[in-house]
C-alpha positions in Angstrom: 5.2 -16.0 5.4 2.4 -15.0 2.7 1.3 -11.6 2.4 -1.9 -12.0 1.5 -5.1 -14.4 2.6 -4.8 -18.1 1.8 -6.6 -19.2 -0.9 -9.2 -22.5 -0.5 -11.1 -24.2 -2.6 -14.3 -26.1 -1.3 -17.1 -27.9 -2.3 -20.7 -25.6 -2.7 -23.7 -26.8 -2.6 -23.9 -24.6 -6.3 -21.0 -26.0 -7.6 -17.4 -25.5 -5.8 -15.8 -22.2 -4.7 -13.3 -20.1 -4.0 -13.0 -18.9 0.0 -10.1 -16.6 1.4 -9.1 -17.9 5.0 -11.0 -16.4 7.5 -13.7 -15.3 5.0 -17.4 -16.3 6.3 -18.5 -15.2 2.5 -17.4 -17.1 -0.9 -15.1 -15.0 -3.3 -17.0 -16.8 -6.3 -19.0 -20.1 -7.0 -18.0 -22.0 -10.1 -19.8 -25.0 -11.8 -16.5 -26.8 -11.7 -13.8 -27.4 -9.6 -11.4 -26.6 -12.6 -12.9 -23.6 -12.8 -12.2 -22.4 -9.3 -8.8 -23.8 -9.0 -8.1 -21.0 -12.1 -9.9 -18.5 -10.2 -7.9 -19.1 -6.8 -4.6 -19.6 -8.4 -4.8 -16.0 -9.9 -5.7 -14.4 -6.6 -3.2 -16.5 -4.3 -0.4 -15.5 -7.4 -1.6 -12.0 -7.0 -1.5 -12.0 -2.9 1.9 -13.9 -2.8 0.1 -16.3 -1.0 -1.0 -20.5 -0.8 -3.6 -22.2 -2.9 -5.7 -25.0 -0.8 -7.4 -27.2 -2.8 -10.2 -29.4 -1.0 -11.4 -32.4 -2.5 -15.0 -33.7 -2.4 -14.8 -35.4 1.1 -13.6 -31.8 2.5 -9.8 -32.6 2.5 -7.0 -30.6 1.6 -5.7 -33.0 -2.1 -3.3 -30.6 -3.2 -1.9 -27.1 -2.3 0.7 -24.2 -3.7 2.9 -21.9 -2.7 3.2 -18.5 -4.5 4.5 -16.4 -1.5 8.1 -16.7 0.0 8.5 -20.4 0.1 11.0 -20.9 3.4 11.6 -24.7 1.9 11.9 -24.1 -1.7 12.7 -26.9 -4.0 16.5 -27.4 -4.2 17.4 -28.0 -8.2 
């Protein structure tokens, strides 16, 4: 299980940002979605927890796992 809060990012009406689960108020707005995905990634590394990433119609396109993955890749 991750320690800390999930990490989303969502379209903004500004731009796109970056939301912690639960949170009612954006972590930070970014012009680009690149932008935020860089932002996010940092603070779900630093939490040890997932990265959500929405696309435009509001639907989870990707996500990452930096906490204690219970199915990690086999290699």
């Amino acid at each position: 299980m991750s320690k800390g809060k999930n990490q989303h990012v969502v379209r903004h009406a500004d731009g796109w940002a970056v939301r912690g689960a639960g949170n009612e108020q954006v972590t930070q707005i970014t012009d680009t979605q690149r932008e935020a995905i860089q932002i996010a990634r940092e603070i779900a590394q630093n939490q040890q927890s997932e990265l959500l990433i929405h696309g435009r119609n509001g639907r989870i396109r990707e996500r990452d796992s930096f906490g204690n993955d219970p199915f990690p890749p086999k290699g």
